[in-house]
N, C-alpha and C positions, 0 to 999 in steps of 0.2 A: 412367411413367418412360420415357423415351427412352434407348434404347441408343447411346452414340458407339461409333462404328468404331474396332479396335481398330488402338493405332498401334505400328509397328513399334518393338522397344526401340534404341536408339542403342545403337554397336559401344561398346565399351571404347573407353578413353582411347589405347591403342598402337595397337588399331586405327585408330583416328582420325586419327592422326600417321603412321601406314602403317608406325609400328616394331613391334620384337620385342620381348619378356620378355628380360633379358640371359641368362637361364639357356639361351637358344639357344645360347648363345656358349661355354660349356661343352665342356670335352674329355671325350668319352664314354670316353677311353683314360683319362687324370687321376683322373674321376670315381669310379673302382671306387676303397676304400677301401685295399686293401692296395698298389696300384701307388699312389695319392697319396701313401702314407706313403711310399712306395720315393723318388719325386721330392723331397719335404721333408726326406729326409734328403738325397738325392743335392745337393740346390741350397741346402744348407748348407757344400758341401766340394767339392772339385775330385776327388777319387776316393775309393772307398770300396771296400773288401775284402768280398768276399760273405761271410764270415762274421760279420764286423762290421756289415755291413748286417742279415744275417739276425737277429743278439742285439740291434739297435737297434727293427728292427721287432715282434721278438718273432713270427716263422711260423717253419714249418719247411723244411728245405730243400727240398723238392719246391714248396711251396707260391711261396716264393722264385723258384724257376727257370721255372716258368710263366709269375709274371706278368712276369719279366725277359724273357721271350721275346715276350711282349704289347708290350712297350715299345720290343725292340729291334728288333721288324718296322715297329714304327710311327714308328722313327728319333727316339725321343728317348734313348736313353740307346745308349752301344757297352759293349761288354763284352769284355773283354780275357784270353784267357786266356795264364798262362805257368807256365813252372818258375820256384821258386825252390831250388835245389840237387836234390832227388830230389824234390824236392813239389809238386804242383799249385796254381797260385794264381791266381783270377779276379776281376778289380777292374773295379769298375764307374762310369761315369758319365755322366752327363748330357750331351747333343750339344748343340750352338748351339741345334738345334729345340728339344732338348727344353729349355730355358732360358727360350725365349720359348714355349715352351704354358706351361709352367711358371708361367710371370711371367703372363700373359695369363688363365690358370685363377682364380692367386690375384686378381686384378684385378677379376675379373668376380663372384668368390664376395664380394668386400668389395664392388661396386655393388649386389649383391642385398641384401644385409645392411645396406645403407644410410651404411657406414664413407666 
């Protein structure tokens, strides 16, 4: 038996095309599950009350505050805080940015999924 010389295996199909997987396209910010929930509720409503937010996501408020601090370094959502009479009150929402990472996340999660 004659041995053939082994042949190199052919790249993948994206390789081929010199594209990427769309999951590159993915926001590594979006991605983390409890800041997606944060955005899905936030791009459902034009502002939302941190504590409304926090009984809609079901965390607790430390847990809340961190990943809102995630979010608002990364300029999708502002955070607003005021009084309302002697009380403290911090509303939240979604920037232009974070609208289109937003829209662009859910986009790219429905291209991978085939929708």
């Amino acid at each position: 038996m004659s041995k053939q010389p082994a042949q190199a295996e052919s790249p993948a199909p994206q390789e081929q095309q010199g594209t990427q997987h769309p999951r590159h396209e993915l926001s590594e910010v979006l991605h983390q599950p409890v800041r997606f929930s944060i955005a899905a509720a936030l791009a459902r409503t034009e502002t939302m009350d941190f504590k409304d937010l926090r009984n809609t996501i079901q965390v607790s408020d430390s847990v809340l505050s961190k990943q809102l601090s995630t979010l608002e370094k990364s300029g999708f959502i502002e955070v607003k805080k005021a009084f309302v009479g002697k009380f403290p009150r911090t509303s939240v929402k979604l920037t232009a940015v974070g609208h289109q990472a937003w829209e662009h996340h859910i986009a790219t999660l429905r291209l991978i999924a085939g929708d």
